[in-house]
N, CA and C atoms as an extended XYZ file, in Angstrom:
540
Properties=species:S:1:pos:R:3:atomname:S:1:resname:S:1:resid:I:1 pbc="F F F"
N         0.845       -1.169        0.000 N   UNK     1
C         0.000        0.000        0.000 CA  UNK     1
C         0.896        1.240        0.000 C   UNK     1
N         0.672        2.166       -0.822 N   UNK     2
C         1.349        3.447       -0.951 CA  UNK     2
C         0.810        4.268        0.136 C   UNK     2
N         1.867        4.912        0.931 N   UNK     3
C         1.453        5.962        1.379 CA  UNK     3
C         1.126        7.417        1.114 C   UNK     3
N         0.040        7.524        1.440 N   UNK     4
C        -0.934        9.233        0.262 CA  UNK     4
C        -0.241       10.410        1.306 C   UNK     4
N        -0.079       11.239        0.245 N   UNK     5
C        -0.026       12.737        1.419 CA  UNK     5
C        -0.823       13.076        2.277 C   UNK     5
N        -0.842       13.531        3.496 N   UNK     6
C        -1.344       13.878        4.367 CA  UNK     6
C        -1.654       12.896        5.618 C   UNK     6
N        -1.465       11.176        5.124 N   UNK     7
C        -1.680       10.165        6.246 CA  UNK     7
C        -0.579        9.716        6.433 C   UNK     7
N        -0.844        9.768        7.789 N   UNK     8
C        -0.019        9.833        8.870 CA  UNK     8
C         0.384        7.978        8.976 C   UNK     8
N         0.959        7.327        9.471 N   UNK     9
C         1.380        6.006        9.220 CA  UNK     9
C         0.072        5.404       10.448 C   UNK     9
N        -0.074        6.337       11.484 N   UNK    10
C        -1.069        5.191       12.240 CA  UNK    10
C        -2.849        5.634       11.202 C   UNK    10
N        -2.888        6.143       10.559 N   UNK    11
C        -3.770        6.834        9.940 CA  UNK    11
C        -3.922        5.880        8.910 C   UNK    11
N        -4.201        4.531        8.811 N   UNK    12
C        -4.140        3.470        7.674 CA  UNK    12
C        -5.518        3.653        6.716 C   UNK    12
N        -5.701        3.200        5.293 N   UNK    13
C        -6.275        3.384        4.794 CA  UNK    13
C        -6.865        1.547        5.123 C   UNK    13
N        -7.954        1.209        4.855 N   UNK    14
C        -8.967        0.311        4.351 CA  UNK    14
C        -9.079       -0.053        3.008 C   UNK    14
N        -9.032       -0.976        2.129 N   UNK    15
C        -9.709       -0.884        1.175 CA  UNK    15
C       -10.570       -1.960        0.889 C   UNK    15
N       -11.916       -1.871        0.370 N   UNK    16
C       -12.526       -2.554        0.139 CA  UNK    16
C       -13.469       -2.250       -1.000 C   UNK    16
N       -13.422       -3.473       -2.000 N   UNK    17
C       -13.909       -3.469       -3.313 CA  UNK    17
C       -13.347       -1.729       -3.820 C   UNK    17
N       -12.145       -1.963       -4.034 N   UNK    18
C       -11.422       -0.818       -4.554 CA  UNK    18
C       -11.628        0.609       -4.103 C   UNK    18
N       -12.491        0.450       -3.237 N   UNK    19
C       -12.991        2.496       -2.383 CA  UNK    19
C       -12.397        2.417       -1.154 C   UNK    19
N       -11.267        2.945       -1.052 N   UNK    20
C       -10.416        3.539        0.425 CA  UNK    20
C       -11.715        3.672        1.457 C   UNK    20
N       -11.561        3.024        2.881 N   UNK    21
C       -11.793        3.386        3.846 CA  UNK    21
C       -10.879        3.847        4.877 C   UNK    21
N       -11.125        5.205        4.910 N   UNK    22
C       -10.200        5.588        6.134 CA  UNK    22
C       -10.521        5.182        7.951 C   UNK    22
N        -9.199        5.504        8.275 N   UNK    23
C        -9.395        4.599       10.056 CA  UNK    23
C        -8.200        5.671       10.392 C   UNK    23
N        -8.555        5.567       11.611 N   UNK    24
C        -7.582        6.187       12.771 CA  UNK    24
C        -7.127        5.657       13.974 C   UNK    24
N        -6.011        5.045       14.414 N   UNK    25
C        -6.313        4.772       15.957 CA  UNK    25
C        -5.975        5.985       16.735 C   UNK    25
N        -7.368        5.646       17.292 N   UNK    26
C        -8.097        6.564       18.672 CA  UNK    26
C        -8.324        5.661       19.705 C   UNK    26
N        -7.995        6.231       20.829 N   UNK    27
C        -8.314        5.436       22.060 CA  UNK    27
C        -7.713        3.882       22.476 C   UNK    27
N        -7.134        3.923       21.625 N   UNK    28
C        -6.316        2.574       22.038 CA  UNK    28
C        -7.695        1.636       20.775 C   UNK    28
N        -7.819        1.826       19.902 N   UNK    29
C        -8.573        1.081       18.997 CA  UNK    29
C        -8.853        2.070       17.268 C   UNK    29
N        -8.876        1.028       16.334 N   UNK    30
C        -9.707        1.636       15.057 CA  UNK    30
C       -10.866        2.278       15.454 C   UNK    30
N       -10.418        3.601       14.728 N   UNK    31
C       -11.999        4.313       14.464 CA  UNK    31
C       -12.203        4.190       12.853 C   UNK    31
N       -13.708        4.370       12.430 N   UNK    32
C       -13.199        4.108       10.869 CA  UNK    32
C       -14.159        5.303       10.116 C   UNK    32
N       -14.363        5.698        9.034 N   UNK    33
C       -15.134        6.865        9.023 CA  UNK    33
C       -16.451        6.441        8.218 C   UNK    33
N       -16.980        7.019        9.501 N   UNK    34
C       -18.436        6.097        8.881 CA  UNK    34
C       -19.429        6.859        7.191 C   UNK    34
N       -18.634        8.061        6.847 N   UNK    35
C       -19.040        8.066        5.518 CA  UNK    35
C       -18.463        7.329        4.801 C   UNK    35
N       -17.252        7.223        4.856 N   UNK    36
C       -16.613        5.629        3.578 CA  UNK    36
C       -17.526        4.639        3.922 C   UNK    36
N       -17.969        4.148        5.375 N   UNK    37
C       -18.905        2.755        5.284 CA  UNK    37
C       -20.089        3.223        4.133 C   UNK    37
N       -20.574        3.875        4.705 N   UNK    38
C       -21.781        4.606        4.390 CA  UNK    38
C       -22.025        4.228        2.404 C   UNK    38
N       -20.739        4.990        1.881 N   UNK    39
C       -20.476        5.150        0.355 CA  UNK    39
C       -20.380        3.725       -0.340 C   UNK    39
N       -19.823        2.715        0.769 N   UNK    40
C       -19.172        1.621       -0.627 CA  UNK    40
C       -20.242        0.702       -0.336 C   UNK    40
N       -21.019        0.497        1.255 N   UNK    41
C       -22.562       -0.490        1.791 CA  UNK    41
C       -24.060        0.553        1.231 C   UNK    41
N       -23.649        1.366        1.265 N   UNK    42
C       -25.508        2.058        1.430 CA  UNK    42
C       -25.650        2.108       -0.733 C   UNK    42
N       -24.657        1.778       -1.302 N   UNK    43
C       -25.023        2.232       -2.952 CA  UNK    43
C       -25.345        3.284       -3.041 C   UNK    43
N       -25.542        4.520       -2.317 N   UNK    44
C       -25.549        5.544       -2.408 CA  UNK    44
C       -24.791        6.661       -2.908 C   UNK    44
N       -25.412        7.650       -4.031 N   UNK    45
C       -24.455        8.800       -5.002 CA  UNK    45
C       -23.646        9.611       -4.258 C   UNK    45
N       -24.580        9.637       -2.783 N   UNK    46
C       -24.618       10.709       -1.948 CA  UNK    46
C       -24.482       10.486       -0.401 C   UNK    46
N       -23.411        9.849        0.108 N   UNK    47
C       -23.680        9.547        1.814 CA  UNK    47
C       -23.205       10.716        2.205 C   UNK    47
N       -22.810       11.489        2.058 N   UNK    48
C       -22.950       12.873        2.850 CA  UNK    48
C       -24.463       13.137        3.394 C   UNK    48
N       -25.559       12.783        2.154 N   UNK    49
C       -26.848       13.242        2.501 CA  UNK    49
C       -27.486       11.792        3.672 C   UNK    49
N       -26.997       10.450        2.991 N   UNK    50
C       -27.321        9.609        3.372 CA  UNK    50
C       -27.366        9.579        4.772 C   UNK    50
N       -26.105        9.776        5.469 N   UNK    51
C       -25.664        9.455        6.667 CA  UNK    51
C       -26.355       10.064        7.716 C   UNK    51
N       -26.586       11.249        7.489 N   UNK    52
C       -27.597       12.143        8.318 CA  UNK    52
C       -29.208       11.367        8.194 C   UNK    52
N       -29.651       11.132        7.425 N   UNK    53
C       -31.200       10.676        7.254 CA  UNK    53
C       -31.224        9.248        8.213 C   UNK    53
N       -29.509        8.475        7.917 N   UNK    54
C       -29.646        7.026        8.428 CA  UNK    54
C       -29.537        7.263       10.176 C   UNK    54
N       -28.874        8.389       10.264 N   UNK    55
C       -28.234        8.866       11.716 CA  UNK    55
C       -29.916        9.302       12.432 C   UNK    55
N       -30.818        9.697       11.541 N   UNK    56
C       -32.029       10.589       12.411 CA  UNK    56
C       -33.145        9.279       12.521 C   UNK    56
N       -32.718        8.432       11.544 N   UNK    57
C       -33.859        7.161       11.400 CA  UNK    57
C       -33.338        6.308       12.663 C   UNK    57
N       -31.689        5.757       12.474 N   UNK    58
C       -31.450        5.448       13.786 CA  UNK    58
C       -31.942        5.752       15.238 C   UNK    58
N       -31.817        6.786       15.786 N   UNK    59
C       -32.624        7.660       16.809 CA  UNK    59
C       -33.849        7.597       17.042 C   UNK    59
N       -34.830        7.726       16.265 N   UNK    60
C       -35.902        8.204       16.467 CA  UNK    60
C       -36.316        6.017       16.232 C   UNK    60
N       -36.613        5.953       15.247 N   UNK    61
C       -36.946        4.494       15.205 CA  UNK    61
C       -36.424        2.961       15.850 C   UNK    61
N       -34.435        3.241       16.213 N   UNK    62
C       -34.488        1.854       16.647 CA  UNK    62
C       -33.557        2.067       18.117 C   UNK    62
N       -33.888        3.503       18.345 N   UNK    63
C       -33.185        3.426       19.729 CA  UNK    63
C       -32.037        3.910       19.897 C   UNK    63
N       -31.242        3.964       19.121 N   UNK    64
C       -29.558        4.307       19.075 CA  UNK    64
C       -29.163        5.437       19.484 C   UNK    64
N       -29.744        5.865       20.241 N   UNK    65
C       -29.267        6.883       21.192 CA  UNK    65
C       -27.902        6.763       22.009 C   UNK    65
N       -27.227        5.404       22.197 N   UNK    66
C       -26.780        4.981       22.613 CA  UNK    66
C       -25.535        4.670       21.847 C   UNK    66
N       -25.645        4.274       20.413 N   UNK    67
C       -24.568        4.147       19.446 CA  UNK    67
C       -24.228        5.448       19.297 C   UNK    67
N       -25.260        6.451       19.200 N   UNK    68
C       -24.802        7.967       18.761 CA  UNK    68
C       -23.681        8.562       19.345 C   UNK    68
N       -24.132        7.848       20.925 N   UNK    69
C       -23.072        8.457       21.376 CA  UNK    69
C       -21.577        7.957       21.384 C   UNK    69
N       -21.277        7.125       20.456 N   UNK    70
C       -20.287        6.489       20.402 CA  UNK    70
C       -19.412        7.090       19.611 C   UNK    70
N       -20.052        8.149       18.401 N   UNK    71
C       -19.475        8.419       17.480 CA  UNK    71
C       -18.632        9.770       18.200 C   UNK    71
N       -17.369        9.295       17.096 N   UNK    72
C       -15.900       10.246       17.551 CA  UNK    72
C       -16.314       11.376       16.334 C   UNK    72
N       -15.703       12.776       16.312 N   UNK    73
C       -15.290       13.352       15.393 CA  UNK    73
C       -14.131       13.206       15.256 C   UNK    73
N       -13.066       12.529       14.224 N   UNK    74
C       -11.756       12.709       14.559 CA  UNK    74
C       -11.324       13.521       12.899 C   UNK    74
N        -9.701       13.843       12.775 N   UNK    75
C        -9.982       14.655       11.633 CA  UNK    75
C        -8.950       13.365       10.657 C   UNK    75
N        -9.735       13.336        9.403 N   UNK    76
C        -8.943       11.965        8.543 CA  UNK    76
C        -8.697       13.006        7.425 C   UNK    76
N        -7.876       12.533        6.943 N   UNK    77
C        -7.294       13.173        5.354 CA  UNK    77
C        -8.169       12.767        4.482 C   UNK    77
N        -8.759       14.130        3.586 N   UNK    78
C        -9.320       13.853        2.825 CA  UNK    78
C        -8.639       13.894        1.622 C   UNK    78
N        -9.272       13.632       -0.007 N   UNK    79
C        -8.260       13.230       -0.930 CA  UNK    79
C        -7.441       14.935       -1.352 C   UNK    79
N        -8.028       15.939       -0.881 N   UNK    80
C        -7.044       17.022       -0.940 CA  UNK    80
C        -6.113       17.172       -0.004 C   UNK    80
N        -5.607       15.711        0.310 N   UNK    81
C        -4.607       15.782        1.311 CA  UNK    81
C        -4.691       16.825        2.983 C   UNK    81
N        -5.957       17.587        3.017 N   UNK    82
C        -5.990       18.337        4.121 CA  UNK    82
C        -6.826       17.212        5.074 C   UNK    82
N        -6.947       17.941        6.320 N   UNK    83
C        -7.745       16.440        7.403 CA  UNK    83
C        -8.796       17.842        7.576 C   UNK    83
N        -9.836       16.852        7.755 N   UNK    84
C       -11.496       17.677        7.970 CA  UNK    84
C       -11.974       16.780        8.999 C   UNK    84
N       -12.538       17.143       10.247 N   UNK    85
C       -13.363       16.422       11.109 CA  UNK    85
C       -14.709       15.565       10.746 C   UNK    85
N       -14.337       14.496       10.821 N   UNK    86
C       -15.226       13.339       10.269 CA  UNK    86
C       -15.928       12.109       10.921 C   UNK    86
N       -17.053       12.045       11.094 N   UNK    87
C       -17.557       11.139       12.101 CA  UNK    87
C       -17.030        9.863       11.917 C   UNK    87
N       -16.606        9.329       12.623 N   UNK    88
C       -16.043        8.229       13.084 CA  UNK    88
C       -16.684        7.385       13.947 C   UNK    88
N       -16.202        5.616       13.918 N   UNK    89
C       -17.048        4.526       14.683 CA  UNK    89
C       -15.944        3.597       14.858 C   UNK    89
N       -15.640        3.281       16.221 N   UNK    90
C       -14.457        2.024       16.635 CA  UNK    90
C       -15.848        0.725       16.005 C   UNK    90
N       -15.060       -0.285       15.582 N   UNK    91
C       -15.361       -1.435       15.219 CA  UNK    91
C       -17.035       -1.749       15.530 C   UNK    91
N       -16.693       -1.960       16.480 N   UNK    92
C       -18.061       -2.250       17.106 CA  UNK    92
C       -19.247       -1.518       17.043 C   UNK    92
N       -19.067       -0.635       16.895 N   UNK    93
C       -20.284        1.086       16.527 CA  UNK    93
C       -20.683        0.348       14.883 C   UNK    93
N       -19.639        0.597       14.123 N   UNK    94
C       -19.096        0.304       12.898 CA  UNK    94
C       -19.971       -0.895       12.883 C   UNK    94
N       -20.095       -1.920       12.935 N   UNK    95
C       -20.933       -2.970       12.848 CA  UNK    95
C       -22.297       -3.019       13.365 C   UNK    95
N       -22.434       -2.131       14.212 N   UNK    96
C       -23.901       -1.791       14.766 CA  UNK    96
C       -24.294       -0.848       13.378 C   UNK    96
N       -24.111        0.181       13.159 N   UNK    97
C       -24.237        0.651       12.274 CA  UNK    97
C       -24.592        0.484       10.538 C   UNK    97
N       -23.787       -0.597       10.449 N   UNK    98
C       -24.204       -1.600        9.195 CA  UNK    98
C       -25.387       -2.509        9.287 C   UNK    98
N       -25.361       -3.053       10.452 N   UNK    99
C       -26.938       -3.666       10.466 CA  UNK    99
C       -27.735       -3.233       10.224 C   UNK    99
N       -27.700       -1.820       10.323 N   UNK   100
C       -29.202       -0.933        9.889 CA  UNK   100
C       -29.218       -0.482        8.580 C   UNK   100
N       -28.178       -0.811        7.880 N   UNK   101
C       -28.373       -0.299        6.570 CA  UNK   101
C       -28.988       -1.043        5.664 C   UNK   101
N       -30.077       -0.717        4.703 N   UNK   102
C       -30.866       -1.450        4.233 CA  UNK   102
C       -30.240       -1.940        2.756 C   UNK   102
N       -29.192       -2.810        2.503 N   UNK   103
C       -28.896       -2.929        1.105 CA  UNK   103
C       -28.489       -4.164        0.861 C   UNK   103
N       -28.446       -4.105       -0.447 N   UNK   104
C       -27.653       -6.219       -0.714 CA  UNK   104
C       -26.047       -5.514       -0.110 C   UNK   104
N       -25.262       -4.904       -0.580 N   UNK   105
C       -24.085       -4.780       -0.314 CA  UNK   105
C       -23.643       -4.836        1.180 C   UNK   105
N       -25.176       -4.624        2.120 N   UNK   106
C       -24.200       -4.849        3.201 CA  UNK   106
C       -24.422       -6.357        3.831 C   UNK   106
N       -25.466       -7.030        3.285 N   UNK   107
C       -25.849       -8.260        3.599 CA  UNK   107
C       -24.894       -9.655        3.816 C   UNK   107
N       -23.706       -9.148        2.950 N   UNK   108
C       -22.554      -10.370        3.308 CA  UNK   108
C       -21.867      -10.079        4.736 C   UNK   108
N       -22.310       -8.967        5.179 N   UNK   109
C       -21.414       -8.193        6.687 CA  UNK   109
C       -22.394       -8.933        7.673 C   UNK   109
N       -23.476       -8.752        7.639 N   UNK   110
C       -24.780       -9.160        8.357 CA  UNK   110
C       -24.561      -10.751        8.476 C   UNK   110
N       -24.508      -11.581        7.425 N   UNK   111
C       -24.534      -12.656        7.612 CA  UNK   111
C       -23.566      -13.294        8.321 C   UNK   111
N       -22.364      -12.394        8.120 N   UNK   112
C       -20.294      -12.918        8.605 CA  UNK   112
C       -21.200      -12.618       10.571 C   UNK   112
N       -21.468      -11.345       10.747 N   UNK   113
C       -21.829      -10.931       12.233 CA  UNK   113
C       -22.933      -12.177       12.628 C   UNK   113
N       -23.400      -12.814       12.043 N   UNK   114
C       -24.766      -13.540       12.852 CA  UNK   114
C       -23.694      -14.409       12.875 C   UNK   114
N       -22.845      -15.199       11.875 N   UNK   115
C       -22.414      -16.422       12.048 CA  UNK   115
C       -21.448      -16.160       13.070 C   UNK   115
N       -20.617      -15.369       13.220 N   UNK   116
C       -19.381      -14.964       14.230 CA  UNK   116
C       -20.026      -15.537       15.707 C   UNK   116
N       -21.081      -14.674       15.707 N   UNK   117
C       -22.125      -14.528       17.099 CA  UNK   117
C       -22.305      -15.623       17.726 C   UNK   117
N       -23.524      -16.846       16.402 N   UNK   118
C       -23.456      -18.205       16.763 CA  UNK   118
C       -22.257      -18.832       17.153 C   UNK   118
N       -21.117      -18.708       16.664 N   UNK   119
C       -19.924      -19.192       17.087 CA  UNK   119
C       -19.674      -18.826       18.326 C   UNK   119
N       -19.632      -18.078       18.842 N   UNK   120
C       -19.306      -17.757       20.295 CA  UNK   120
C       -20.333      -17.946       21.164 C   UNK   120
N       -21.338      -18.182       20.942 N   UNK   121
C       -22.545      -18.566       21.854 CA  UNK   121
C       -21.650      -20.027       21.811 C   UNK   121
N       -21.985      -20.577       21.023 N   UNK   122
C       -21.565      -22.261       21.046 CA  UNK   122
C       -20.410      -22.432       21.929 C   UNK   122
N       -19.050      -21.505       21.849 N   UNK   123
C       -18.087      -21.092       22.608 CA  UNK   123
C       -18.350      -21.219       24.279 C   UNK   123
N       -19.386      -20.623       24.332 N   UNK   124
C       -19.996      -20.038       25.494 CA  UNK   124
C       -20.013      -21.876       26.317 C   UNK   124
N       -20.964      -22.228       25.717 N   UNK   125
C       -21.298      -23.650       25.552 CA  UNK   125
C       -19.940      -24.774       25.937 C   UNK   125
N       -19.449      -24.396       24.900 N   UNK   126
C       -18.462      -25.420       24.897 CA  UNK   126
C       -17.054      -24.989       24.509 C   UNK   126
N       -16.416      -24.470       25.995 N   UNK   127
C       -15.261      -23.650       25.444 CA  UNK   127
C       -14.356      -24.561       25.042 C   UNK   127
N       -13.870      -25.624       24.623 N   UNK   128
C       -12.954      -26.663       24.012 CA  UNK   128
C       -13.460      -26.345       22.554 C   UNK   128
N       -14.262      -25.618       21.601 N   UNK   129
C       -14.836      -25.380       20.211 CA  UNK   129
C       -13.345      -23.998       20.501 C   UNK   129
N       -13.725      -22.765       21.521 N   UNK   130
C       -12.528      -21.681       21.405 CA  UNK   130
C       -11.271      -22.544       21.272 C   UNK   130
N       -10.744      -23.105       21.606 N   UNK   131
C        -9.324      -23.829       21.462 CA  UNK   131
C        -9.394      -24.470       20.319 C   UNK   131
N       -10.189      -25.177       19.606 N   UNK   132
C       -10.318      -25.818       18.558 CA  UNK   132
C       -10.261      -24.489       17.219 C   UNK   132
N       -10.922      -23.664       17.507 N   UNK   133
C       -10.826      -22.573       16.474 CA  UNK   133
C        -9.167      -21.318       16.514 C   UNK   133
N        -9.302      -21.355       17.533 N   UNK   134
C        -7.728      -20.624       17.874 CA  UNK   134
C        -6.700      -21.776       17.049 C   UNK   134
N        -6.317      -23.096       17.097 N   UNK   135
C        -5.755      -24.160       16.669 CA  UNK   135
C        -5.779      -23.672       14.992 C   UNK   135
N        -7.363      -23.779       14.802 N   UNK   136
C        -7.451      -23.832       12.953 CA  UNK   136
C        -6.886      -22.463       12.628 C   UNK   136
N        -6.939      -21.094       13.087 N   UNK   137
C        -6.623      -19.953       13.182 CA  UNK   137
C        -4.974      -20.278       12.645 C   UNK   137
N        -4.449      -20.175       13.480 N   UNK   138
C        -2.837      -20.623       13.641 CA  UNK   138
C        -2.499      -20.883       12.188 C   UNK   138
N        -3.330      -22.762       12.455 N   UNK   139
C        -2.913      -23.507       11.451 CA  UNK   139
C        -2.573      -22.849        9.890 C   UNK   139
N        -4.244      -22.195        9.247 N   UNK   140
C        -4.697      -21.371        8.590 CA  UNK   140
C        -3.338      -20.037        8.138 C   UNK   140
N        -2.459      -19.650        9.399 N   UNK   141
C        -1.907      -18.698        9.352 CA  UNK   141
C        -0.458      -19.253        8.561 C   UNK   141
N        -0.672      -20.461        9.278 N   UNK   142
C         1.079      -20.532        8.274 CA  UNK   142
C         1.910      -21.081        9.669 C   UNK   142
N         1.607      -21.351       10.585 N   UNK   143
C         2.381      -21.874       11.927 CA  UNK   143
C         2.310      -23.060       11.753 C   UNK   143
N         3.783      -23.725       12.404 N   UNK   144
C         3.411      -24.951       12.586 CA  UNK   144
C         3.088      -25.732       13.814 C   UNK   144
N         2.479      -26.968       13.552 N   UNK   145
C         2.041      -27.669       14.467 CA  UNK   145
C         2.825      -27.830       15.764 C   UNK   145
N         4.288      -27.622       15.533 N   UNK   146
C         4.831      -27.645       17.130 CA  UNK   146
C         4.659      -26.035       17.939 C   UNK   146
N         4.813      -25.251       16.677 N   UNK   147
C         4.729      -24.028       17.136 CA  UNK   147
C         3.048      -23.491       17.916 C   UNK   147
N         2.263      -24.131       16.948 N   UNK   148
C         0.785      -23.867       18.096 CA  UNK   148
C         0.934      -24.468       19.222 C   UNK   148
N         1.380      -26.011       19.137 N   UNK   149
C         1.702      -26.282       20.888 CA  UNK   149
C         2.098      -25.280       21.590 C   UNK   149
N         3.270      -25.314       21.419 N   UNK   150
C         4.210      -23.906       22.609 CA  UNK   150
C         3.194      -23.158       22.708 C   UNK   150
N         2.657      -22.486       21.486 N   UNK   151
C         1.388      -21.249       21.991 CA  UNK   151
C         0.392      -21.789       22.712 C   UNK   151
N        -0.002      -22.438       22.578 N   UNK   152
C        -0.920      -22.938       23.286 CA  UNK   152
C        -1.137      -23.225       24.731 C   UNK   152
N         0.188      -24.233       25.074 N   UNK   153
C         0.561      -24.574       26.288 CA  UNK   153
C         0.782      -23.267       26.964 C   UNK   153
N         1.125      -22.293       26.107 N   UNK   154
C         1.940      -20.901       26.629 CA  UNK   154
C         0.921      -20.396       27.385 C   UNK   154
N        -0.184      -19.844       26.628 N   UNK   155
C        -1.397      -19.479       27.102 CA  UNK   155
C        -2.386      -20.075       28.456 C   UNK   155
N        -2.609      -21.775       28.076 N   UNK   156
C        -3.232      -22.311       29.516 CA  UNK   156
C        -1.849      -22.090       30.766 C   UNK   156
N        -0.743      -22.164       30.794 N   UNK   157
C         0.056      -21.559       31.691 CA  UNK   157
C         0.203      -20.025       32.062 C   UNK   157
N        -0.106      -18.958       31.117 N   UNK   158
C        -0.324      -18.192       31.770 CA  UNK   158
C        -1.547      -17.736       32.670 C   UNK   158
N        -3.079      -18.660       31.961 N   UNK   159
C        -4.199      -18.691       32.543 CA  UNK   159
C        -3.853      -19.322       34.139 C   UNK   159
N        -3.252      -20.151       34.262 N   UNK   160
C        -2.944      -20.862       35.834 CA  UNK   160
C        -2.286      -19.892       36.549 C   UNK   160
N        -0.913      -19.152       35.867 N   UNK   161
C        -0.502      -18.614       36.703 CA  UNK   161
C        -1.516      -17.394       37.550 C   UNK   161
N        -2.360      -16.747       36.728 N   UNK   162
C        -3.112      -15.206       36.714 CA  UNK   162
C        -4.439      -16.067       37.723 C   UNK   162
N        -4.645      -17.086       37.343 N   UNK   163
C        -5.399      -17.217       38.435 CA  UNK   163
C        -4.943      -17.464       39.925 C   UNK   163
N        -3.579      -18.390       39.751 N   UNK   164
C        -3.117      -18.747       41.104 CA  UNK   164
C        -2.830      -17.004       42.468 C   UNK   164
N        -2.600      -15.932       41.301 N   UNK   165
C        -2.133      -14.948       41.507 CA  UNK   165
C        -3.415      -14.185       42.382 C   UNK   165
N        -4.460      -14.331       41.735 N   UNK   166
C        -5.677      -14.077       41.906 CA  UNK   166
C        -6.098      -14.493       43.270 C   UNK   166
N        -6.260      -15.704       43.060 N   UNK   167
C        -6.577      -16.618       44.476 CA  UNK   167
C        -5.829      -16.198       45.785 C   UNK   167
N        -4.288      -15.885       45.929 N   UNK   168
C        -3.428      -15.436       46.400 CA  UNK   168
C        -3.768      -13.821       46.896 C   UNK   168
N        -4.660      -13.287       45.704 N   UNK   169
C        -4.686      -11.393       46.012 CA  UNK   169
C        -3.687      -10.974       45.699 C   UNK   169
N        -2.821      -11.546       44.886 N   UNK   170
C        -1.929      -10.558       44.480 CA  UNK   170
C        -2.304       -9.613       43.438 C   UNK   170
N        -2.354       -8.275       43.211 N   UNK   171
C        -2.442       -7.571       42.148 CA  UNK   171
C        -2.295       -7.045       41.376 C   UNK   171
N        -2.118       -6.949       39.904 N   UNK   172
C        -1.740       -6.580       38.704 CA  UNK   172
C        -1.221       -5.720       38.858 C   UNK   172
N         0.138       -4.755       38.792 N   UNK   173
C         0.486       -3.480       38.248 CA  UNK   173
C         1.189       -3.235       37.346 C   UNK   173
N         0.725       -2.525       36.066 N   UNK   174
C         1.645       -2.163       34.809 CA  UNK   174
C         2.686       -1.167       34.971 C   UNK   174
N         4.139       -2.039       35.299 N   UNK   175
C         5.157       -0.816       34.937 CA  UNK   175
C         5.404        0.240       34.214 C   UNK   175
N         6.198        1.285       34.435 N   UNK   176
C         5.960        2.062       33.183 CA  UNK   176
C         7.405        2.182       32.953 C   UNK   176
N         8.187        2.111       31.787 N   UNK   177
C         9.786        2.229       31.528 CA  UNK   177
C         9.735        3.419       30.702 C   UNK   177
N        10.061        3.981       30.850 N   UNK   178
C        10.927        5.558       30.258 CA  UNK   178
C        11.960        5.192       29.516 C   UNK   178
N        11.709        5.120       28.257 N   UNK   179
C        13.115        5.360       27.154 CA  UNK   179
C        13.204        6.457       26.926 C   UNK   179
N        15.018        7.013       27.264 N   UNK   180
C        15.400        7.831       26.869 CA  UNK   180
C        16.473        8.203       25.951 C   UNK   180
C-alpha cells in the first residue's frame, strides 16, 4: 500500500472493493469513518446526505441513542490531502451501524456478524470449540504444528498462573519504563 499525502502512518487506509476506507487509531482502537462505510454499503451517489437521514432514522426508530453516542469526530485526510473532522465509529459502533443499513451490499457483513455470534454462543457452551478454532486460526496462518503447541501450552500456563495470583490477592500493576 502506498502511502498518500497527508496520512499519517497510524492513519491506515482500508480498502474494500477498490474504495479507500479511512481509520484512525483513537483510544487505544480503530476508528473508521463512517461516511466511507456509508459510500461503498448504502449504494448511495450521496452519503454525505445519506448518513444524516440514516443517523435521524437510527434515533428516532431503533433506539440508538446509545450508538450515537459512540461516534468520535476525529480529523482523517481527505483526498485534498488536508484532514477535515469526520464522524467516526471504533469497530463495534461500525458494525452496529451496518446492520441498519438497508442494502444487498451490506448483507454479506450481516450474515459474517450472525455467524461470528453463533460461534461464540456455542463457545460459550463449549469452550474446548474456542481452542479448537484458535488451533485452525494458527494452522490457517502458516504456523506450525509444534509451534501452536508452545502457543498454546503458553497461554493455559499463563491462565494458571493469573489465576493462582488471583486466588493469592496478588495484584496486577503495569510498569511504566521511560526510554530515553
Amino acid at each position: 500500500m502506498k502511502e498518500k499525502q497527508g496520512i499519517l502512518p497510524q492513519d491506515k487506509l482500508v480498502v474494500f472493493e477498490d474504495k479507500n476506507i479511512r481509520r484512525s487509531f483513537h483510544k487505544g482502537e480503530w476508528y473508521f469513518s463512517i461516511l466511507d462505510i456509508v459510500r461503498v454499503l448504502a449504494d448511495t451517489p450521496n452519503p454525505r446526505r445519506y448518513w444524516p437521514d440514516l443517523k435521524k432514522q437510527l434515533s428516532e426508530n431503533e433506539g440508538f441513542v446509545q450508538v450515537l453516542g459512540k461516534i468520535e469526530q476525529l480529523k482523517l485526510a481527505a483526498p485534498d490531502g488536508k484532514k477535515y473532522l469526520t464522524d467516526t465509529a471504533n469497530t463495534e459502533t461500525i458494525f452496529r451501524i451496518i446492520q441498519s443499513i438497508p442494502s444487498p451490499k451490506a448483507e454479506p457483513f450481516k450474515r459474517w456478524l450472525a455467524q461470528v455470534g453463533y460461534e461464540r454462543i456455542q463457545e460459550i457452551e463449549d469452550p474446548e470449540l474456542a481452542t479448537q478454532r484458535t488451533r485452525a486460526i494458527y494452522k490457517a496462518k502458516g504456523y506450525s504444528d509444534e509451534w501452536i503447541e508452545k502457543r498454546m501450552r503458553g497461554i493455559a500456563i499463563r491462565e494458571e498462573l493469573t489465576d493462582e495470583w488471583d486466588k493469592r490477592g496478588v495484584k496486577l500493576q503495569r510498569e511504566l519504563y521511560c526510554h530515553q
